[in-house]
Biopython code that builds the backbone (N, CA, C, O; Angstrom):
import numpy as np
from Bio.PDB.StructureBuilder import StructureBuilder

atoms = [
    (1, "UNK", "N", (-8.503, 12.178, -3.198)),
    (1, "UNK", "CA", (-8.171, 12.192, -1.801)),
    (1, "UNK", "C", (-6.788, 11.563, -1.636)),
    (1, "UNK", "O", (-6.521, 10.385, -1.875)),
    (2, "UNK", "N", (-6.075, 12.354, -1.263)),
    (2, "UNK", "CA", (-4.606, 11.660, -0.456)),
    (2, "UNK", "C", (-4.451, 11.284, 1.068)),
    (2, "UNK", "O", (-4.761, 12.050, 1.981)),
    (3, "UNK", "N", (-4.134, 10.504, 1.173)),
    (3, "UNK", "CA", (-3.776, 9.535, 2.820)),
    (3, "UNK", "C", (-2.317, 9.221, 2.961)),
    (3, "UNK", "O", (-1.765, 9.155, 1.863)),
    (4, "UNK", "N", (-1.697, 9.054, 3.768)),
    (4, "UNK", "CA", (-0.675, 8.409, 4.544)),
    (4, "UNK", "C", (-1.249, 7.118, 5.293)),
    (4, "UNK", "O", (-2.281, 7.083, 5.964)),
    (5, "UNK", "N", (-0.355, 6.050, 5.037)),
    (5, "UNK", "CA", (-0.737, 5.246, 6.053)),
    (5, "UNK", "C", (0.914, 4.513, 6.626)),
    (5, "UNK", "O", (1.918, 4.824, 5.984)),
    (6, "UNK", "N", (1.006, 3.829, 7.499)),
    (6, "UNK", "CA", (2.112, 2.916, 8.075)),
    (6, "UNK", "C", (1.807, 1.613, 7.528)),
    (6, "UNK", "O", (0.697, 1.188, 7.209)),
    (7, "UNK", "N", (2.961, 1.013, 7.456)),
    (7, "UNK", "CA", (3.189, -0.785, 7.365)),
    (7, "UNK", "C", (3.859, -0.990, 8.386)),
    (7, "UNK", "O", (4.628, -0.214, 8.953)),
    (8, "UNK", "N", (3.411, -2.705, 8.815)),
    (8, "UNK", "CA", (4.194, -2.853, 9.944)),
    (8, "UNK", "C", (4.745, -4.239, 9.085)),
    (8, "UNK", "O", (4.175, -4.851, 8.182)),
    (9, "UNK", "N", (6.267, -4.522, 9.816)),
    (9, "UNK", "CA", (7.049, -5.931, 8.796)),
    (9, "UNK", "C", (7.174, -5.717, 7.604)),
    (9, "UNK", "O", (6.712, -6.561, 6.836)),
    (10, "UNK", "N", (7.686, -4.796, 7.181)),
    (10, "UNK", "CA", (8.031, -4.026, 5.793)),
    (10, "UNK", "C", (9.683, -4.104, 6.125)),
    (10, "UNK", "O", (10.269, -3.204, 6.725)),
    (11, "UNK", "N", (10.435, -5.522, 5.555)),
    (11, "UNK", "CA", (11.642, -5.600, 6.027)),
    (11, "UNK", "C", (12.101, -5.416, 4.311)),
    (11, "UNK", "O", (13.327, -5.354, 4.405)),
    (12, "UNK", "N", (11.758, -5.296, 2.791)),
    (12, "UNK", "CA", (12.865, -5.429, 2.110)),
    (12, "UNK", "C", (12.392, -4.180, 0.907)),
    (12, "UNK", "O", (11.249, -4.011, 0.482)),
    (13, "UNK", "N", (13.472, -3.495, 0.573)),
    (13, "UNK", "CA", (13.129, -2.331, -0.080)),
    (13, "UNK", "C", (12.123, -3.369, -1.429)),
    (13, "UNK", "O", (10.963, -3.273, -1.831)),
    (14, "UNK", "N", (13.140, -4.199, -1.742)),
    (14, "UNK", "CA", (12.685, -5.245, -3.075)),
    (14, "UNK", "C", (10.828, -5.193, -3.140)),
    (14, "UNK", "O", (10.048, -4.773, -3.995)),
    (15, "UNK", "N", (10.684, -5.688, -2.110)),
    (15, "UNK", "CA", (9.150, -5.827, -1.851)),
    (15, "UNK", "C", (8.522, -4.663, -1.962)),
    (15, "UNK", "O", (7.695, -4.402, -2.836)),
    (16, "UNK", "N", (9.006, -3.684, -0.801)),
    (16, "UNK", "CA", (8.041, -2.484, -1.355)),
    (16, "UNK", "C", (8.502, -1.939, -2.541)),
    (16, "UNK", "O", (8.474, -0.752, -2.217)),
    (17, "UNK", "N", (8.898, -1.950, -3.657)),
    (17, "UNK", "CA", (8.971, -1.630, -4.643)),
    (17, "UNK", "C", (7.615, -2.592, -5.899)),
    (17, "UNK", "O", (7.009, -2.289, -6.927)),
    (18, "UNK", "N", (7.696, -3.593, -5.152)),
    (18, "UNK", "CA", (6.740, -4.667, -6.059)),
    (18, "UNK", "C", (5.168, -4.422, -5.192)),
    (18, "UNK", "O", (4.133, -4.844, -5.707)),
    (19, "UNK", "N", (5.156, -3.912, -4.238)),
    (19, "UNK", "CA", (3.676, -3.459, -3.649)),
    (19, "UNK", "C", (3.284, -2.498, -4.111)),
    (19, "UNK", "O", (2.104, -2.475, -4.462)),
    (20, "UNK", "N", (4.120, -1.329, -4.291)),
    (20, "UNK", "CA", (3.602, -0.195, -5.110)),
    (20, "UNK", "C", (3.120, -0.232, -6.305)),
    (20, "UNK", "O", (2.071, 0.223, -6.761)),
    (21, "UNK", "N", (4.096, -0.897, -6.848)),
    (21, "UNK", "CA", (3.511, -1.403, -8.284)),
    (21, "UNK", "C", (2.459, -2.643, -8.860)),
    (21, "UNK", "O", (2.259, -3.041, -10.008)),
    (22, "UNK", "N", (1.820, -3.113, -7.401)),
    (22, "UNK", "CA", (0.811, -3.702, -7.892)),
    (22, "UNK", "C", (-0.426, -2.646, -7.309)),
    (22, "UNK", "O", (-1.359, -2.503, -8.099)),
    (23, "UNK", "N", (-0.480, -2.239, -6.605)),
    (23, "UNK", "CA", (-1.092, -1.191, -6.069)),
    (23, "UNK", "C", (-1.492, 0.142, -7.450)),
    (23, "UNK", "O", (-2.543, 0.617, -7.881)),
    (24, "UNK", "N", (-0.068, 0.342, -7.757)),
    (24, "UNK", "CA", (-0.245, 1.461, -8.853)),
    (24, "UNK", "C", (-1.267, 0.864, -9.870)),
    (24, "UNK", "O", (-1.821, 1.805, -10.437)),
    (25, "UNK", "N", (-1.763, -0.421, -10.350)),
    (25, "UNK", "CA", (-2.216, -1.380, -11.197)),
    (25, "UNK", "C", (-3.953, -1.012, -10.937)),
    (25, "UNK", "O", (-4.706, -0.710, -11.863)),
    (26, "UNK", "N", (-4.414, -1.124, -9.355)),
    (26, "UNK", "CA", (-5.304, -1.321, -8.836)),
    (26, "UNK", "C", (-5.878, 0.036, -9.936)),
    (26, "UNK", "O", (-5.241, 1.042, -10.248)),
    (27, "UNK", "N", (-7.668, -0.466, -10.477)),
    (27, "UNK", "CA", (-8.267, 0.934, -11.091)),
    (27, "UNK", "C", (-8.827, 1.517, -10.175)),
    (27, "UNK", "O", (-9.411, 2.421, -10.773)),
    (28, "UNK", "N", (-9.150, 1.671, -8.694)),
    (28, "UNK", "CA", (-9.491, 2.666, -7.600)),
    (28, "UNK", "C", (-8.071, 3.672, -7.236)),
    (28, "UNK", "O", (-8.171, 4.320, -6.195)),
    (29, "UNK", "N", (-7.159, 3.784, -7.796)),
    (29, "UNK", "CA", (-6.140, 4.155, -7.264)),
    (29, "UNK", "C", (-5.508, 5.165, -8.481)),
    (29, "UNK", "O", (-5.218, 4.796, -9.619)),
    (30, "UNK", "N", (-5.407, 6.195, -8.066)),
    (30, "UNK", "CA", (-4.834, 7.069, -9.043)),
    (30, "UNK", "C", (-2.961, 6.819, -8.836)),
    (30, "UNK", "O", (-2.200, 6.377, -9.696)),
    (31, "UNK", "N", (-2.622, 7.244, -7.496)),
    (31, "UNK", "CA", (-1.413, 6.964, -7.556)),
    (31, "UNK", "C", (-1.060, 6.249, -5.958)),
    (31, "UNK", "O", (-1.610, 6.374, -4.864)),
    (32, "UNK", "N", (-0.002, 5.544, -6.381)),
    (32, "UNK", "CA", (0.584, 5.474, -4.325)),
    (32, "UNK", "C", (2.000, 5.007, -4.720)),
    (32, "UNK", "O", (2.317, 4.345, -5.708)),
    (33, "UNK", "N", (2.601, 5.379, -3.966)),
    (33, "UNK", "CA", (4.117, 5.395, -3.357)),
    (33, "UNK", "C", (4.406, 4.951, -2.376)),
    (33, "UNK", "O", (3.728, 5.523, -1.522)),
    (34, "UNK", "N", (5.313, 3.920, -1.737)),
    (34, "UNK", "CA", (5.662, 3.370, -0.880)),
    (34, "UNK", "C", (7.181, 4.029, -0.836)),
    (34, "UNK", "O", (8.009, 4.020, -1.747)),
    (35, "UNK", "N", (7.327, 4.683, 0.672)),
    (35, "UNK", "CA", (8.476, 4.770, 1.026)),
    (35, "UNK", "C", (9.177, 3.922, 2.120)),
    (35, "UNK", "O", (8.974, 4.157, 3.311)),
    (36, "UNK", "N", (10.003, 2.934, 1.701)),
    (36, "UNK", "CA", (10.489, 1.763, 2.442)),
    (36, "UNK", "C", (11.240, 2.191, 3.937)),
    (36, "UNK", "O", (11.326, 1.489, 4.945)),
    (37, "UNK", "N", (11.770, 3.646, 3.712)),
    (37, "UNK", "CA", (12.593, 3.756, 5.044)),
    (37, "UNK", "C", (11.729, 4.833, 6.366)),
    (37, "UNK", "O", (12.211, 5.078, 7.472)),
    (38, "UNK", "N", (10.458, 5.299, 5.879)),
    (38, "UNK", "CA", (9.615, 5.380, 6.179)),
    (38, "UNK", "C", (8.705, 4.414, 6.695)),
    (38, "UNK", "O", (8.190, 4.444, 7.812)),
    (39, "UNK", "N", (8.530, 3.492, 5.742)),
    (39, "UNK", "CA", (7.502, 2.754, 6.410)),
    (39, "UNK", "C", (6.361, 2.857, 6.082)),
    (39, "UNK", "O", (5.551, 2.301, 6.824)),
    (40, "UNK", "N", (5.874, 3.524, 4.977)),
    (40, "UNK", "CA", (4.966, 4.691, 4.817)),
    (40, "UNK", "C", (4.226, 4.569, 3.138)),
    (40, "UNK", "O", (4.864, 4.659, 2.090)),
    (41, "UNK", "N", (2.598, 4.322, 3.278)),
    (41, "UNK", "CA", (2.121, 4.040, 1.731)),
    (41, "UNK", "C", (1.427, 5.522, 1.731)),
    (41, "UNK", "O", (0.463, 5.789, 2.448)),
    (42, "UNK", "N", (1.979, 6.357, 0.925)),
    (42, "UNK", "CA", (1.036, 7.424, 0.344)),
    (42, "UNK", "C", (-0.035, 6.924, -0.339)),
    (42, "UNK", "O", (0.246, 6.014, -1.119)),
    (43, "UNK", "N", (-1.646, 7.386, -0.246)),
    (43, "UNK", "CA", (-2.138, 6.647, -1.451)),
    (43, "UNK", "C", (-3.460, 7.523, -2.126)),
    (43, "UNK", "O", (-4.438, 7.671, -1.392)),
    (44, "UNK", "N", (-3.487, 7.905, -3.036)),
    (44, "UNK", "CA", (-4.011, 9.085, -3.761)),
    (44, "UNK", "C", (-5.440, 8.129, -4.580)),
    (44, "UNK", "O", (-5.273, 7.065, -5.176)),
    (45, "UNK", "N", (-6.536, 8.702, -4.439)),
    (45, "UNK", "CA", (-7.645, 8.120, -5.148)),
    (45, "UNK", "C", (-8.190, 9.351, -5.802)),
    (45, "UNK", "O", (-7.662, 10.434, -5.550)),
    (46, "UNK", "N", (-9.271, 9.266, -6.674)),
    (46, "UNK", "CA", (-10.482, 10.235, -7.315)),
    (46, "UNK", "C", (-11.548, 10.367, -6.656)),
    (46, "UNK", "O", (-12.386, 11.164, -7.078)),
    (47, "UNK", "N", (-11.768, 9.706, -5.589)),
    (47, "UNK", "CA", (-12.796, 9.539, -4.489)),
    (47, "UNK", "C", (-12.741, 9.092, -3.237)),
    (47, "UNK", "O", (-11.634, 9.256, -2.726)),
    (48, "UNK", "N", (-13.636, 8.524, -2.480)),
    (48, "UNK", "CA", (-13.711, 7.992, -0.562)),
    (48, "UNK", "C", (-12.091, 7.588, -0.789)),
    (48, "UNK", "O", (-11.593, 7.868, -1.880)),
    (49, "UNK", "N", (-11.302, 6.956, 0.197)),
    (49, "UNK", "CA", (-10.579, 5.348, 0.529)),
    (49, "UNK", "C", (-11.682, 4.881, 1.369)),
    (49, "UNK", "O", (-12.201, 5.431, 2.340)),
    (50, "UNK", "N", (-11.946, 3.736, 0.798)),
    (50, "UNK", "CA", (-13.001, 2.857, 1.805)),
    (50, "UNK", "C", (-12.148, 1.554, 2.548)),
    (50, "UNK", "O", (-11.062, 1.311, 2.021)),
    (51, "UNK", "N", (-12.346, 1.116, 3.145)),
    (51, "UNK", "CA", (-12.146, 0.021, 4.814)),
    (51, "UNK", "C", (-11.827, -1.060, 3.398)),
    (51, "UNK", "O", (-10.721, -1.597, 3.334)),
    (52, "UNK", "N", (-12.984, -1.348, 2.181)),
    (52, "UNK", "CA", (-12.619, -2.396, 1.700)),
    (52, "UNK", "C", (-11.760, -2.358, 0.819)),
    (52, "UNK", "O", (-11.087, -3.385, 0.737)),
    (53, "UNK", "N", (-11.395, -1.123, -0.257)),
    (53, "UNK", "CA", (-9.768, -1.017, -0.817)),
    (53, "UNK", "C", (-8.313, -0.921, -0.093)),
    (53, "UNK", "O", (-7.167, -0.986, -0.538)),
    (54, "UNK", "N", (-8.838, -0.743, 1.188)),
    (54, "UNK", "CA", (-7.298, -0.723, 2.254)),
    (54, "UNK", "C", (-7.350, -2.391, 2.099)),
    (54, "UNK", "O", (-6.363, -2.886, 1.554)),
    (55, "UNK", "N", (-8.166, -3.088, 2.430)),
    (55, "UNK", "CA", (-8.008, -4.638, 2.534)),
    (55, "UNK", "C", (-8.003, -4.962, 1.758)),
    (55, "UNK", "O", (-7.708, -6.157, 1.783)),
    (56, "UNK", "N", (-8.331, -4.287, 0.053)),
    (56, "UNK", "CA", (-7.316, -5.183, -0.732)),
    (56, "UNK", "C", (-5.678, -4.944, -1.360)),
    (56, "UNK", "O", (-4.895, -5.622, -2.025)),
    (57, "UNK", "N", (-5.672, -3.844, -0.855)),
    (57, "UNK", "CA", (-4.298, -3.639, -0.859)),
    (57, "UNK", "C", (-3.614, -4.167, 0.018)),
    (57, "UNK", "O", (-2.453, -4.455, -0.272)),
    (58, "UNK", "N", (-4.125, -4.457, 1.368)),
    (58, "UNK", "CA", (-3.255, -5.519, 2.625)),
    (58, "UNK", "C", (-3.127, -6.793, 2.124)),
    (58, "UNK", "O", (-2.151, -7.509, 2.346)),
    (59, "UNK", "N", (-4.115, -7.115, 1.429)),
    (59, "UNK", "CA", (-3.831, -8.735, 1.050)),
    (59, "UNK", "C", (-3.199, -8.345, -0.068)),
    (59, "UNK", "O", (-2.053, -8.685, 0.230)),
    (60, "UNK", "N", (-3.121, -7.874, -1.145)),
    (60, "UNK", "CA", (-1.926, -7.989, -2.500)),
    (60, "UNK", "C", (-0.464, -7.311, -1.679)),
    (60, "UNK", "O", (0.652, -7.536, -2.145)),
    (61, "UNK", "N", (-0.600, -6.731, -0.810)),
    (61, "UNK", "CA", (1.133, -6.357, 0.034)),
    (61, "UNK", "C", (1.273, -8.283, 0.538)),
    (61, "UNK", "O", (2.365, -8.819, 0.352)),
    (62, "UNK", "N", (0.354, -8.947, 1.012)),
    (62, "UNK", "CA", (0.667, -9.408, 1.934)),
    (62, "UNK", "C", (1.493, -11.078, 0.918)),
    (62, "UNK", "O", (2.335, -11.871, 1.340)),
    (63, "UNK", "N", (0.878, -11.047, -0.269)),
    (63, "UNK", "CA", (0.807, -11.463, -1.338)),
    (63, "UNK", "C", (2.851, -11.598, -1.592)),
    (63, "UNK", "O", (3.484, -12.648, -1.700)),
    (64, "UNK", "N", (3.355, -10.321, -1.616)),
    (64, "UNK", "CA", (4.656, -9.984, -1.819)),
    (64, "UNK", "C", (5.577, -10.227, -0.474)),
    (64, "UNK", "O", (6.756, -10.578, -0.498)),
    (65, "UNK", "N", (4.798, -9.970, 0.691)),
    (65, "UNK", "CA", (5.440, -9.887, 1.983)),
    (65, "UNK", "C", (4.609, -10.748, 2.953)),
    (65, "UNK", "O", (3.539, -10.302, 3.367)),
    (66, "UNK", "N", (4.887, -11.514, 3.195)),
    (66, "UNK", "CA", (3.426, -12.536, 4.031)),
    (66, "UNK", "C", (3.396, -11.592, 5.710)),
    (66, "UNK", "O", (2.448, -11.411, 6.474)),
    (67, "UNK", "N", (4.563, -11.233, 5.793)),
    (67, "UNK", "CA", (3.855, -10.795, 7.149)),
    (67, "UNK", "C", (3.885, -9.195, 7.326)),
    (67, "UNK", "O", (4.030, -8.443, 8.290)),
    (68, "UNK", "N", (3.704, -9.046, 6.109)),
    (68, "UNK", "CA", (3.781, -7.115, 6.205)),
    (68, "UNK", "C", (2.438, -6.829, 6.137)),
    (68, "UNK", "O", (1.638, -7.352, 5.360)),
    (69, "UNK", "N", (2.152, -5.792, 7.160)),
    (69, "UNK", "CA", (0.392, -5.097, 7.517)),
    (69, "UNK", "C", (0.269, -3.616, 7.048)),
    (69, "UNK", "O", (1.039, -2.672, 7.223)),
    (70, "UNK", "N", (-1.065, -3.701, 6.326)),
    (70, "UNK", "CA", (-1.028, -1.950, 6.788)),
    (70, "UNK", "C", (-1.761, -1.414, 7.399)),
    (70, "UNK", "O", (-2.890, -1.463, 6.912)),
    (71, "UNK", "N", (-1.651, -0.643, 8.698)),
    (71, "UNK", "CA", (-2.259, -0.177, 9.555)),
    (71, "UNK", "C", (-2.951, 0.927, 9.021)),
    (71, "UNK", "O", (-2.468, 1.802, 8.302)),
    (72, "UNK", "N", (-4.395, 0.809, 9.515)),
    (72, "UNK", "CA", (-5.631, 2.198, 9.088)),
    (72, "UNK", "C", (-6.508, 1.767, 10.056)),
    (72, "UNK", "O", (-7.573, 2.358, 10.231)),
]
sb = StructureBuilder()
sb.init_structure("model")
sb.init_model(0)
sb.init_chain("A")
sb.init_seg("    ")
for serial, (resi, resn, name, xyz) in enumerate(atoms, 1):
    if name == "N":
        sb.init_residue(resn, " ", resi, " ")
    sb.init_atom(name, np.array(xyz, "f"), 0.0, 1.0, " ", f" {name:<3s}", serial, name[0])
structure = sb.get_structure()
Protein backbone atom coordinates (compact mmCIF):
# COMPACT_ATOMS: atom_id res chain seq x y z
CA UNK A 1 0.00 0.00 0.00
CA UNK A 2 1.25 3.53 -0.88
CA UNK A 3 0.07 6.83 1.04
CA UNK A 4 0.99 10.44 0.93
CA UNK A 5 0.97 12.19 3.97
CA UNK A 6 1.96 16.11 5.08
CA UNK A 7 4.43 17.31 7.88
CA UNK A 8 3.85 20.26 9.60
CA UNK A 9 7.44 22.26 11.04
CA UNK A 10 9.53 20.47 8.58
CA UNK A 11 11.99 23.55 8.49
CA UNK A 12 15.51 21.75 7.39
CA UNK A 13 16.16 19.70 4.25
CA UNK A 14 19.16 18.11 6.73
CA UNK A 15 16.44 16.59 8.89
CA UNK A 16 14.24 15.32 6.40
CA UNK A 17 16.89 13.56 4.88
CA UNK A 18 17.74 11.81 8.40
CA UNK A 19 13.78 10.96 8.87
CA UNK A 20 13.64 9.13 5.81
CA UNK A 21 16.36 7.24 6.58
CA UNK A 22 15.34 6.18 9.83
CA UNK A 23 12.01 5.44 8.58
CA UNK A 24 13.59 3.52 5.53
CA UNK A 25 15.21 1.27 8.66
CA UNK A 26 11.68 0.67 10.17
CA UNK A 27 10.83 -3.48 9.15
CA UNK A 28 6.93 -2.43 8.49
CA UNK A 29 8.07 -0.23 5.77
CA UNK A 30 9.09 -1.22 2.40
CA UNK A 31 9.99 2.20 1.22
CA UNK A 32 9.29 6.13 2.07
CA UNK A 33 10.63 9.27 0.75
CA UNK A 34 10.42 12.51 2.19
CA UNK A 35 10.13 15.41 -0.05
CA UNK A 36 11.32 18.52 1.96
CA UNK A 37 9.90 21.24 -0.43
CA UNK A 38 6.77 19.50 -0.51
CA UNK A 39 6.33 18.82 2.77
CA UNK A 40 5.36 15.50 1.92
CA UNK A 41 6.23 11.61 3.37
CA UNK A 42 5.41 9.08 0.63
CA UNK A 43 5.19 5.84 2.48
CA UNK A 44 4.94 2.38 0.82
CA UNK A 45 4.23 -0.85 3.07
CA UNK A 46 3.44 -4.82 2.13
CA UNK A 47 0.28 -4.38 4.05
CA UNK A 48 -2.58 -2.02 6.26
CA UNK A 49 -0.64 1.57 7.43
CA UNK A 50 -2.07 1.34 10.83
CA UNK A 51 -2.78 4.65 13.35
CA UNK A 52 0.11 2.84 15.39
CA UNK A 53 3.10 2.82 12.67
CA UNK A 54 2.15 6.53 11.70
CA UNK A 55 2.95 7.19 15.55
CA UNK A 56 5.94 5.63 15.39
CA UNK A 57 7.21 7.28 12.71
CA UNK A 58 5.92 10.80 14.34
CA UNK A 59 7.91 10.14 17.31
CA UNK A 60 11.34 8.92 15.44
CA UNK A 61 10.65 12.36 12.96
CA UNK A 62 10.08 14.06 16.11
CA UNK A 63 13.30 12.48 17.54
CA UNK A 64 15.33 14.49 14.53
CA UNK A 65 12.95 17.56 14.53
CA UNK A 66 11.24 18.17 17.99
CA UNK A 67 8.56 20.12 16.58
CA UNK A 68 7.89 18.53 13.20
CA UNK A 69 4.26 16.52 12.96
CA UNK A 70 2.85 14.26 10.65
CA UNK A 71 -0.53 14.80 9.88
CA UNK A 72 -2.97 11.53 9.11
Amino acid sequence: MIKVYRFEELDCANCAAKMEDAINKMPEVKHASINFMTQKLTLETDGEITTDLLKKIEKTCSKVERDCRLIF
